[in-house]
N, C-alpha and C positions, 0 to 999 in steps of 0.2 A: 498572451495571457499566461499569469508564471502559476505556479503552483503554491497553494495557502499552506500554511505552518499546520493545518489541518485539514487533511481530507477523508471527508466523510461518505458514506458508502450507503449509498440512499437503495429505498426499496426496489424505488425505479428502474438502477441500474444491475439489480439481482434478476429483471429481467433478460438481461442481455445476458447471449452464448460465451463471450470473452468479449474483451482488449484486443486491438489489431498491436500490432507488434511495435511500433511505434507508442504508443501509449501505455503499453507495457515494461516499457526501457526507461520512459519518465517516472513511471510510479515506482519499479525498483530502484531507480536511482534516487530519489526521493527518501524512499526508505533506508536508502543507504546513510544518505548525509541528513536525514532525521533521527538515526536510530534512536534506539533507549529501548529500557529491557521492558520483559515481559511483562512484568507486573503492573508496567506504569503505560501499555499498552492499548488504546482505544478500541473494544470491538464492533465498533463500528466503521472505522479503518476498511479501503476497500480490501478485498481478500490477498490480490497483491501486493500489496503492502505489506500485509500479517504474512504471507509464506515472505518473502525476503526477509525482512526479520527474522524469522525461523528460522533461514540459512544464514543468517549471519549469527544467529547464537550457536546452531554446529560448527561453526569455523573454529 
């Protein structure tokens, strides 16, 4: 299963404690070769996503 041109950050998953570490290296990486700035940014986006973009606008 790849990853959608958009992933969305459902309530369901605001329940869960984190991402195993695995699944956290697909969504930054994701975010990496999605980026696009802030403003044109989904906050619905899961949260990893939104912090990697945030580090990639301090670069």
């Amino acid at each position: 299963m790849g990853i959608s041109a958009t992933i969305p950050f459902s309530a369901q998953e605001a329940n869960r404690p984190s991402v195993d570490a695995i699944e956290e290296i697909r969504l930054r990486t994701w975010a990496r070769k999605n980026y696009i700035k802030e403003s044109q940014r989904d906050d619905l986006w899961h949260p990893v996503i939104l912090d990697e973009m945030l580090r990639i606008d301090q670069e």
